[in-house]
N, C-alpha and C positions, 0 to 999 in steps of 0.2 A: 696316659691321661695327665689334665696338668694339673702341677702344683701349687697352690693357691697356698703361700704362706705369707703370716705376717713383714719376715724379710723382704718377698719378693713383690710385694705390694708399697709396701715402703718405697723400696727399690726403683719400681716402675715410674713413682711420680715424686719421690723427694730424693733422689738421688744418690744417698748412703747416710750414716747417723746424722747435729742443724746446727730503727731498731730500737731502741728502745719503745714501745709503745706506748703511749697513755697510760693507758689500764691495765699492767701487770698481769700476764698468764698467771695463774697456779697452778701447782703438777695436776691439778684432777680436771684443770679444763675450765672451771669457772672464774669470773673476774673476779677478783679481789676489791676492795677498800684501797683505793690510793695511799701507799704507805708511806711511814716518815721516815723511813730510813735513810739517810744521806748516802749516794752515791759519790766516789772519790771524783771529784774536777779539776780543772788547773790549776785550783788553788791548792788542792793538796797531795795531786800526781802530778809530777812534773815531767813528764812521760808519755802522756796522752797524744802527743802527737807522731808516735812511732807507731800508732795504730793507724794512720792513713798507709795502706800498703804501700804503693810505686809513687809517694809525693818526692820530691827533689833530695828534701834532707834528709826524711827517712834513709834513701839509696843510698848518699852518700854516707851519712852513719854505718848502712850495712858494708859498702866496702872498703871502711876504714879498719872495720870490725875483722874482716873477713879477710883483710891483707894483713892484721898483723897475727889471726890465727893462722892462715896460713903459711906464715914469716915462721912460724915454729913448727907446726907438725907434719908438715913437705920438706922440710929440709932434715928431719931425722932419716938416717940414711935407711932405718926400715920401711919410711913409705911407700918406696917405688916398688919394693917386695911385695909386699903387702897388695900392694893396688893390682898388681899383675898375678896374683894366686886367685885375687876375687875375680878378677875380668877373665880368668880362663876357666873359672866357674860358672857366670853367668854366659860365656860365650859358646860354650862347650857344644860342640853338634851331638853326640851324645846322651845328653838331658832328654827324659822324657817329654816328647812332644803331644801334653793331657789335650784332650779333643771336646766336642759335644756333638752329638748326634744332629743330623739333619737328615732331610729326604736322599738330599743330590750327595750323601757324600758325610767322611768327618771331617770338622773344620779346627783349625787350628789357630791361634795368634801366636805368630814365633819372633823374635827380637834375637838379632847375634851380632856380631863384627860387621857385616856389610849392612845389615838392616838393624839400623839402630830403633827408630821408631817404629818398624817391625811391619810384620806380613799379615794379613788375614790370609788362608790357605786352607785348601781341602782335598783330600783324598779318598779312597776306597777302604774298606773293611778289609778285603783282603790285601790289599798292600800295606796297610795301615799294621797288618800280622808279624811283615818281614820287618829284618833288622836295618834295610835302609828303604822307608817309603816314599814313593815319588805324588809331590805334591805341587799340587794344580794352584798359581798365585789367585787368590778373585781380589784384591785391593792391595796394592804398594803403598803404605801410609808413605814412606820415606818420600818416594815421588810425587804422591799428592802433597805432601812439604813442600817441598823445594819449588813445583809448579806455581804452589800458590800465595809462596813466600810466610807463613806458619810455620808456627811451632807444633805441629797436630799432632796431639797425645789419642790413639785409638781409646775410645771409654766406650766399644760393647755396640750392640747392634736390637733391636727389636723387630721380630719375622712377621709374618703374615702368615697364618695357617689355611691349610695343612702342608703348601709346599716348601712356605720360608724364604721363597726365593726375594721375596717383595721387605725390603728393612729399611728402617730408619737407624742410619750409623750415627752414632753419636762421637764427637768430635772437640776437643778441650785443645785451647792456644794455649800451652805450656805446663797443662796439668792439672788447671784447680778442676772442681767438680764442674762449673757451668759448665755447658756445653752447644755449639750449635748441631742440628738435625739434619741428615738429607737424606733424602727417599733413595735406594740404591739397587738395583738389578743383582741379584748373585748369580744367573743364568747366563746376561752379556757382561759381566764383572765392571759396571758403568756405572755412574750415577744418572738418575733420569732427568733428561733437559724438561723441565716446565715442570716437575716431580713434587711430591709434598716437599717445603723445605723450612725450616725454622731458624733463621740467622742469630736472633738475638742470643745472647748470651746470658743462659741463665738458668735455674733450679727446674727438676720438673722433667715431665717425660710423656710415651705416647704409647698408646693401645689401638691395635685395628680392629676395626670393627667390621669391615669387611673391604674389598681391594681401592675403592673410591673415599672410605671413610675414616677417619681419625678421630678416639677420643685424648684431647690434649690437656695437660694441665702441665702451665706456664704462667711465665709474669704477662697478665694482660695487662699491664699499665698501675696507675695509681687502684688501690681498693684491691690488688687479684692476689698480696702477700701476705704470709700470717708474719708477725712477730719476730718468727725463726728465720725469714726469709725463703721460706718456700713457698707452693703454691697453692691457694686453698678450694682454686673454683676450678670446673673442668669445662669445655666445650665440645662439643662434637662439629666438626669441620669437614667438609663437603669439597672433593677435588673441584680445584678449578674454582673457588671462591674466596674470598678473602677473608684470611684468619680472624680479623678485627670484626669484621659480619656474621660467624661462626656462634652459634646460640650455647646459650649455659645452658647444662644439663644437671648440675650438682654445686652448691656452694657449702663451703662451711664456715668458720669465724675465722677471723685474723690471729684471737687466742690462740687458737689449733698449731700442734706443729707441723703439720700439715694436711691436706686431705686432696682427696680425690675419687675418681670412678674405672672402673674395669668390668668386661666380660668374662661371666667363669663360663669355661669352654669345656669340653670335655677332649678324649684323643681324637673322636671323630668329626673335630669341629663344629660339634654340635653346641649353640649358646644355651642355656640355661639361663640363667637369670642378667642380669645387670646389677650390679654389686656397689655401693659406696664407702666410703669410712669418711672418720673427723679424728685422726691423731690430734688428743686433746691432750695427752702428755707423753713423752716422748713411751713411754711403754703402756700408755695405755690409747684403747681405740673404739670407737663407738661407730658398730655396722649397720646399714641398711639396705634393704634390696628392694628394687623396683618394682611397684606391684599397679596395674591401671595409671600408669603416668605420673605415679605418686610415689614417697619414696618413705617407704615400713621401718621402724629400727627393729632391729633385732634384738632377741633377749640375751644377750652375749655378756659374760662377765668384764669389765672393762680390760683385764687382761687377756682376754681370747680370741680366738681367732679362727676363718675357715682357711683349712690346713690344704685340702685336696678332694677329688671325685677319686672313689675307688668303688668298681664289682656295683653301680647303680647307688653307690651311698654320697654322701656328703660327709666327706671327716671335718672334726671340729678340734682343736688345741686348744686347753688352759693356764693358764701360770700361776692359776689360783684354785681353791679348793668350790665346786661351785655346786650349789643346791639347788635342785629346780627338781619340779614333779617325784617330788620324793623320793631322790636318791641323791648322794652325795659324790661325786667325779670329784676326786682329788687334781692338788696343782700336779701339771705336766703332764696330765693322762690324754688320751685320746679316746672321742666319745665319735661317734656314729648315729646319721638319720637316715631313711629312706630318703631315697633323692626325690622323686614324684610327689611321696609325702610331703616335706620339706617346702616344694614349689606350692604345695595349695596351701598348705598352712605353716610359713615358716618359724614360726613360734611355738607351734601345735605339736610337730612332728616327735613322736619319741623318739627318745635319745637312749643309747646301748653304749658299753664302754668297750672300748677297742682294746687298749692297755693302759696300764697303770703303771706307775715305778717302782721297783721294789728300794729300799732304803738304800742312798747312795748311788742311785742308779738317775740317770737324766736321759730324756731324747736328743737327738743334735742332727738333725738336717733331718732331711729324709728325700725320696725320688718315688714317681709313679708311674710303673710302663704301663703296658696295654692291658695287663692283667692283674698286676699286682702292686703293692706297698711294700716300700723297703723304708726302713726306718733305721737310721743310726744310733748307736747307744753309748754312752759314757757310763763303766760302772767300775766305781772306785777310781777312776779317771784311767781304765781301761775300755777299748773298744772295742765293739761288738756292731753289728746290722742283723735285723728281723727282718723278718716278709711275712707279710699279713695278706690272708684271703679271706673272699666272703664264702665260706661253703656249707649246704648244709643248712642253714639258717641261724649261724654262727661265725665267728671271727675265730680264726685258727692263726697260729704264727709258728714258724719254727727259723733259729737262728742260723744265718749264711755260714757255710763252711770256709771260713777265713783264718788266718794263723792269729792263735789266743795272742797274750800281753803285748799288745800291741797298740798303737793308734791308729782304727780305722775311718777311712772312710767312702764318701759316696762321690766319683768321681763323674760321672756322665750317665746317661740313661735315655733310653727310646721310649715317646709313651706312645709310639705308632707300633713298636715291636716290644719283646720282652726282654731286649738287651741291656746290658747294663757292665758298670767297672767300675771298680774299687780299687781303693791305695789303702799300702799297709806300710806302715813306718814306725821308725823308731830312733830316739837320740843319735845310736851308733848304729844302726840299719837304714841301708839307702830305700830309699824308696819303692818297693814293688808295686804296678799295675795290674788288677784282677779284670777278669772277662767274662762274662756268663750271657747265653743266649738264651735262657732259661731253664736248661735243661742241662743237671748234671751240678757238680760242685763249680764255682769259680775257676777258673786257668790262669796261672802268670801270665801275663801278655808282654811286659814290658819291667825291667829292672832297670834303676839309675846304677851307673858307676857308683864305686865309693867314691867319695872325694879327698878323705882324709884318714890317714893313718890310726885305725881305732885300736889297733894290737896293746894291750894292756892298758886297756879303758876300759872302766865300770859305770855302771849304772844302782842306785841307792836312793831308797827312799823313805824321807825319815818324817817327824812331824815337831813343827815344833807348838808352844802354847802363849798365844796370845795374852794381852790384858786383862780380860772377859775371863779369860779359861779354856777358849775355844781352842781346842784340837786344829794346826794348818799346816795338813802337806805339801812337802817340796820334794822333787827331785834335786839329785847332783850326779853329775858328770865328772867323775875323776880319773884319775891315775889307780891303776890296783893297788892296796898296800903303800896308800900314800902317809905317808908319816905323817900324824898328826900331832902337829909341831906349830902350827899356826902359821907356819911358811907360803903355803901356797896363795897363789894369787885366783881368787874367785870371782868371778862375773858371776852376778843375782839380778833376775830380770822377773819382771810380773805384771800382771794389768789392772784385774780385780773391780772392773765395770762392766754396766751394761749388759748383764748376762753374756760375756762372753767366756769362752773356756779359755784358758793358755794349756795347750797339749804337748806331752814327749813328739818332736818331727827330729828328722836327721836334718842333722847341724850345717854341715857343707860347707859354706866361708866360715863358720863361724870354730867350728873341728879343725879346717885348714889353718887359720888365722893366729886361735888361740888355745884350743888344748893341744896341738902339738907344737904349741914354744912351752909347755907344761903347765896352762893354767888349768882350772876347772870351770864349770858352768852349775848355775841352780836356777831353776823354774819353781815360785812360790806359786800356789794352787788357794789364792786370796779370796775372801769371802766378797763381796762387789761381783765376782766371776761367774762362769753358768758350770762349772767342773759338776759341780752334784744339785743340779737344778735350779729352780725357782727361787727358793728359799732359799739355798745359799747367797741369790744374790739381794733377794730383797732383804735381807737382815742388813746389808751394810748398804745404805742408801741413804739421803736425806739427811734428817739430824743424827743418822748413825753412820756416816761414811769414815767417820774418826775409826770406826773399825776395821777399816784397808788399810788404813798408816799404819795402824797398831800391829797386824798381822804380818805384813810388811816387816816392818821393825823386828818383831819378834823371830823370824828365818833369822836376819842377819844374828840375831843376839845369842841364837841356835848354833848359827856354825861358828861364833866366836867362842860360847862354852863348849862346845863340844872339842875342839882343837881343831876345827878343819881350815881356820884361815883366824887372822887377827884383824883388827882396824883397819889398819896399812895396807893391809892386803886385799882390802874385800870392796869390789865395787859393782857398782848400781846401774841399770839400765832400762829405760821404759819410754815408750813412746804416746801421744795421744793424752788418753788417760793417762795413760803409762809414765807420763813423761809429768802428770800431776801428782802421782803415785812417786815417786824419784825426786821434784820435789819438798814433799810434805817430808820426806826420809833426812835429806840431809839436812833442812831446817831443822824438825824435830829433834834430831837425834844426829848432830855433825864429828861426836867423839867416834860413830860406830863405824863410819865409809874412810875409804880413801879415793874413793874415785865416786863421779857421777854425772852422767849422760840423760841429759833431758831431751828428748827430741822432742820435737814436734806438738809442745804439749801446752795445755792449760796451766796458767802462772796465776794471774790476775784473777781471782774467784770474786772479787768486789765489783769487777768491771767483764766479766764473762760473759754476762747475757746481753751487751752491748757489743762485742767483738764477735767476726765472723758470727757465726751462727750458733752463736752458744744459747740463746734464748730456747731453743728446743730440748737442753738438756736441764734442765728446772726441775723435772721430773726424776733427776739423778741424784742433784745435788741441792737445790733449792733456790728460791727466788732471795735475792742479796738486797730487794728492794724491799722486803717483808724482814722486820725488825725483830720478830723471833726467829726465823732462818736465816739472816744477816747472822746473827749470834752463831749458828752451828759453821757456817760455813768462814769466820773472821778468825775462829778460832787457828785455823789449820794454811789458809791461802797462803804461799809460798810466799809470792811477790813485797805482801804485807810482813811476813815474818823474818826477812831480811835484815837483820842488823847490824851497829857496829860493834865490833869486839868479838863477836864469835867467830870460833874456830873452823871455819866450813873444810869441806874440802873442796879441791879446789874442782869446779864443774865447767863441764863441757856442756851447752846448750848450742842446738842448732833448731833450725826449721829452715821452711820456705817460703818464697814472696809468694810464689802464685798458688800456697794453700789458702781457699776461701772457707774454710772448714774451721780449725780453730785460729787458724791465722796467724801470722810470724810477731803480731806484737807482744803474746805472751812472752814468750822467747828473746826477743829485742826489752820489752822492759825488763823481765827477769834482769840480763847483761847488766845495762844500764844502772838497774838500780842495785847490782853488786860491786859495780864502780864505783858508784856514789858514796857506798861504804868502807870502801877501801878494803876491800877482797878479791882476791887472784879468781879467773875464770875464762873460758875461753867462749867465743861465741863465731858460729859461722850459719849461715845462711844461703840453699844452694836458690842462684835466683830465675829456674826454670820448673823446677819439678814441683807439682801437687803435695798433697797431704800425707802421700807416702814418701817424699823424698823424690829423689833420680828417677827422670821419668826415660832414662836409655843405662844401658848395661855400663858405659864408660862412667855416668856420673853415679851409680849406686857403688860401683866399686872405689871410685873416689871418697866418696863417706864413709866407706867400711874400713878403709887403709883408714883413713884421719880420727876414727872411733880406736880401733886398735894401737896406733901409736901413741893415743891419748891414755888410754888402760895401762900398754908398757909402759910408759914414762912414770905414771902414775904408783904403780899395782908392784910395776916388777923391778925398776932400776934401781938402785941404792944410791 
């Protein structure tokens, strides 16, 4: 059955996480009072114009920037090391080749030495068992390159049920999120001449509605964008007609960060209702479902959402504690209606609570096969999977037999069969693949090589205490019986938004690269983060984000009392957020690091919801245009807190041209304006790859060698 979650609804029509407009979003959705809060302009950024991504001077700035990082950390004789340990990582035939279920087959997207831009590819179940599977190519991106003179980053495909054969490929020039669409055969592995096709380049994505029909939501022109630059209206589009003729069927506001429509389907590709939302701030959503032509809200908490069809029910997800019909569903539980019920009266239908979390305990993904619910679990930021049945006139669950302290998770599943596969990992444990056809405990299917010499490596987990008083776990990865002398060289990495988790995964480059030249590693487990729920992350949001810097801070403060590493030794690493989290660290606190790698990340927090598509995250962090949240957020923004006379250490900043996502100007003025102060820093910029960097195996290994040589130089040389 399918999964109907908040991510994959996102997913579907806004892309992955999000100009200036008039009237200022607020995180709940409604317009604001035009506020008087002054935004920074030329007159007092002087900077402003390295947010035009690929204008003239921008580029040349980047590869002024970019020739004389690289004039230094490519000619330390460890690069070429270094680059060639990660490229025989990423190339490796080897590596699990993780799959998804289809009717015809499992398919794979595989990237190596000969296929840089990589394979879509599918095989059989039973070859798929053996240690070398023979697989069937259905798309050569590399040759769809080369034919059409692109850069084609594969970005994911969307089927047509129940056979899938029928997809819209989606298709990115060099890697940002836009993408154009093309209707694709996976039966004659072709694309279809005169086929659904979407050229434009842009946010936004497609659902079928049946083999002739498309619901679309894209930039239709002026009026069709919120704020955030996504898509707020949908159309349904008719083969053989022209998209621009293609009738609305859903709109929302421009506030929104984005909105759109979908069919919830069941396994049997039965439609069920027609479904909308209005992302009116980036975590919360307001649903409706189609009733006589008309479109019902539902009585949904603004953080909730429909989770999945299971056993005839409609599951339901909260993030918040929610009261309705006298009983109280705590955040993160999963509640339950009759599905029939549900359709005549979707307001009406009683509600039954599936599960609930026990303290420290969160959900984290979940899959739906034919019969059943699998639900992932974080407890104590240990992993675990349930399976939940209807039987009886009751919810039953009993947890999958998978190996304890581990990081689990949900790797593929059939919701036409009851099969399914799971991974189990760990810091110094490579990767194992699990299998279950429903019957029986899970099977190994598939193990990763080690990649790196773990023989006298430990794993440790300690807490340290925030500002607040708050209790904050971290892992570390050391040496056994490492002398605590303050000698070692520590990489601390963390995220601490978004309800996302940072989990124990086996290291691989980063095992290869850097604990066996004898550094360590520390994963902080930040409050912003989803490690133990809801609530962990909404405590540090908004006027309280100052409490991710603080926890942040407080790890590093932990292993410098404790003796696991000193100043000199201890460096920082974070991407994204991540990379505003790393940041706010070494502004705030430049006595504590010696090193610090900002990738990819939010700088400018005055100027954020102006740059790529930072208007949708307001809801994280606050609108800079509103003069009481200008206040929380002036406090902490990196870019602003750049001065002269302090002591930084010296940071490494990179990003990319073609992320539309946060965009490389953070990163470009960060640079710049540590120039301007006359502070040491490196800054590179790869000028092909999207928002995660290297969109081919050669160029992420590139970044990994010039990240590592930067930590040695930094961390370890004398």
């Amino acid at each position: 059955m399918k999964l109907v979650s908040s991510l994959a609804i996102a997913g579907a029509l806004a892309a992955a996480m999000t100009i200036a407009p008039a009237t200022p979003a607020a995180a709940d959705g409604h317009a604001e009072t035009p506020a008087e809060a002054p935004i920074p302009g030329p007159e007092q950024d002087p900077y402003i114009w390295l947010e035009e991504a690929r204008s003239d001077e921008a580029l040349a700035w980047v590869e002024a920037e970019n020739a004389r990082t690289l004039g230094v950390l490519e000619a330390d004789p460890r690069f070429e090391t270094l680059k060639a340990e990660a490229l025989a990582i990423y190339d490796s035939e080897d590596r699990i080749p993780f799959v998804t279920f289809r009717p015809d087959g499992l398919y794979n997207f595989w990237q190596d030495k000969e296929n840089p831009k990589g394979l879509v590819r599918r095989t059989t179940l039973e070859s798929y068992q053996t240690d070398e599977p023979e697989w069937e190519t259905v798309l050569d991106v590399d040759a769809l390159a080369a034919a059409e003179g692109k850069e084609w980053v594969y970005k994911g495909s969307t089927c047509l049920p129940p056979a899938l054969s029928r997809c819209m490929i989606a298709l990115s020039d060099g890697g940002e999120d836009a993408t154009i669409l093309r209707e694709f055969d996976t039966s004659t592995k072709s694309f279809i001449e005169g086929g659904f096709e979407l050229p434009e380049k842009s946010q936004g994505g497609v659902s079928w509605v049946d083999e002739n029909t498309l619901l679309v939501g894209r930039d239709f022109g002026e009026g069709t964008l919120t704020d955030s630059e996504y898509p707020f209206t949908t159309r349904i589009w008719t083969r053989g007609t022209d998209i621009a003729d293609a009738p609305e069927v859903f709109r929302g506001e421009s506030s929104d960060v984005s909105a759109g429509a979908y069919l919830l389907r069941d396994s049997d590709d039965v439609v069920h209702a027609r479904i909308a939302y209005r992302g009116v701030s980036f975590h919360e959503r307001e649903y409706y479902v189609e009733q006589d032509g008309e479109w019902a809200k539902l009585d949904l908490p603004a953080k909730a959402n429909p989770y999945g069809i299971v056993d005839g029910h409609l599951l339901l997800s909260t993030d918040v504690d929610w009261d309705v019909d006298g009983q109280t569903f705590p955040a993160d539980s999963l509640i339950a209606v009759n599905l029939e019920d549900w359709k005549a009266s979707p307001n009406g239908a009683a509600k039954t609570l599936v599960w609930a979390p026990a303290e420290r305990q969160t959900k984290r993904g979940g899959a739906i096969t034919a019969n059943a619910l699998f639900v992932g679990l974080l407890d104590n930021v240990v992993g675990k999977v349930l399976q939940f049945n209807f039987a009886d006139g009751e919810w039953v669950s009993e947890q999958v037999d998978l190996p304890s302290n581990a990081t689990v998770g949900i790797a593929a599943s059939s919701d036409e069969t009851d099969q399914i596969m799971f991974t189990v990992t760990g810091f110094l444990e490579p990767t194992t693949l699990y299998y279950s056809d429903g019957t029986g405990s899970p099977q190994v299917l598939k193990t990763s090589p080690a990649r790196f010499d773990a023989a006298g490596m430990e794993v440790e987990q300690h807490e340290a205490t925030s500002a607040d008083g708050t209790k904050i776990p971290y892992f570390i990865v050391k040496p056994a019986g490492m002398e605590m002398d303050g000698e070692t060289a520590i990489l601390m990495s963390g995220y601490g938004g978004f309800q996302v988790p940072r989990l124990p995964g086996y290291m691989g480059s980063t095992g290869k690269m850097w604990l066996e030249r004898g550094g360590a590693y520390v994963l902080a487990n930040l409050r912003g983060g989803g490690e133990f729920g809801p609530g962990w992350h909404q405590t540090a949001i908004r006027e309280n984000k100052q409490r991710t810097w603080d926890d942040f801070i407080a790890v590093g403060q932990d292993l410098v009392d404790r003796g696991f590493t000193s100043p000199e030794h201890l460096g920082i690493q974070g991407g994204s957020q991540g990379g505003l989290l790393v940041g706010t660290a070494f502004t705030q606190r430049p006595d504590l690091f010696g090193a610090a790698i900002v990738q990819i990340p939010l700088f400018d927090m005055l100027r954020y919801h102006l740059i790529g598509r930072g208007a949708s995250w307001i809801g994280e962090y606050g609108d800079p245009r509103i003069p009481e949240q200008r206040a929380w957020i002036d406090g902490y923004s990196p870019y602003q807190m750049i001065e002269e006379g302090a002591d930084y250490p010296t940071p490494f900043l990179w990003a990319s041209t073609a992320d539309d996502r946060t965009h490389p100007a953070h990163a470009r003025k960060g640079a710049a304006r540590l120039k301007e102060q006359g502070h040491d820093y490196y800054y590179f910029e790869d000028t092909v790859g999207g928002h995660s960097g290297g969109v081919d195996n050669e160029q992420r290994a590139k970044i990994q060698a010039l990240q590592y040589v930067y930590l040695m130089q930094q961390l370890m040389d004398e």
